[in-house]
C-alpha positions as CSV (number, residue, x, y, z in Angstrom):
1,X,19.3,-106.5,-157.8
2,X,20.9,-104.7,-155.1
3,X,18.2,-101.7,-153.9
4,X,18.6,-97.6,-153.9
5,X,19.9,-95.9,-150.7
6,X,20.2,-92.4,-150.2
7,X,23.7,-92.4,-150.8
8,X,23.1,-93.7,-154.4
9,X,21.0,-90.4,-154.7
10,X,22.2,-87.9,-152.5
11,X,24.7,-84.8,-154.1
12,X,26.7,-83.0,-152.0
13,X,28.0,-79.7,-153.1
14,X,30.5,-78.2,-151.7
15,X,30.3,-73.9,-151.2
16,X,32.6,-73.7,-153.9
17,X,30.7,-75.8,-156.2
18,X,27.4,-74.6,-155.0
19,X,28.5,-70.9,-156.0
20,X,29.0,-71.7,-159.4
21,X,25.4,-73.0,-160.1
22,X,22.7,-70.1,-161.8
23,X,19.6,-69.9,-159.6
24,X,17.7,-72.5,-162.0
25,X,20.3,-75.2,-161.5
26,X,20.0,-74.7,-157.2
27,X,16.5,-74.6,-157.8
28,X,16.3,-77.9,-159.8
29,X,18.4,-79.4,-157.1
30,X,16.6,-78.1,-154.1
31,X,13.7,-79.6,-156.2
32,X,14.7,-82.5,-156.9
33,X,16.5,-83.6,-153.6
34,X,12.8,-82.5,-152.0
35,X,11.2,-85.4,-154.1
36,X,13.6,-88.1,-153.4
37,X,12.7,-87.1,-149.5
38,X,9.6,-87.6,-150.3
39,X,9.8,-90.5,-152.0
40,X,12.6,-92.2,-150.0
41,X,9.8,-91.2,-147.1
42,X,7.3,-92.7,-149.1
43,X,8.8,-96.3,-149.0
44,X,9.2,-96.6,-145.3
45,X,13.3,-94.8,-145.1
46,X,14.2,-94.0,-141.8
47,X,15.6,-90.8,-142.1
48,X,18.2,-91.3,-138.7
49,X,20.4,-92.9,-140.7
50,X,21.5,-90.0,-142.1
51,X,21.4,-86.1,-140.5
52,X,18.9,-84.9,-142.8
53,X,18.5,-81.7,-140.5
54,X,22.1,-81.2,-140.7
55,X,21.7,-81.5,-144.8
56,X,18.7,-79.0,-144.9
57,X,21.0,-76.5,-142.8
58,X,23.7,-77.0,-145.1
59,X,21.6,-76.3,-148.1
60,X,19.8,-73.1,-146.5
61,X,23.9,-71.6,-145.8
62,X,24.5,-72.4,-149.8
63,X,21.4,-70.3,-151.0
64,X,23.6,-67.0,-150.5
């Protein structure tokens, strides 16, 4: 069994994509990406693997 990464989990929206969401649909993301941190966290991920930072500012330009 081959294990999860972050890329198995991770969606990436583009603006365009991100626009169309309603504000409960970027809410359930936001929510849900925050848990697999967290969890991801929880098992011992090392988060430079991947620009996390870069990810949150990416997210905080989408909530327009």
């Amino acid at each position: 069994m081959k294990a999860v990464t972050y890329d198995d989990v991770h969606v990436n929206f583009t603006e365009e994509e991100w626009n169309l969401l309603d504000p409960s649909q970027k809410n359930l993301y936001k929510d849900m990406m925050l848990e697999t941190y967290r969890n991801l966290t929880t098992i011992g991920y090392i988060w430079e693997e991947h620009n996390s930072k870069e990810h949150c500012q990416r997210s905080r330009r989408h909530e327009r």
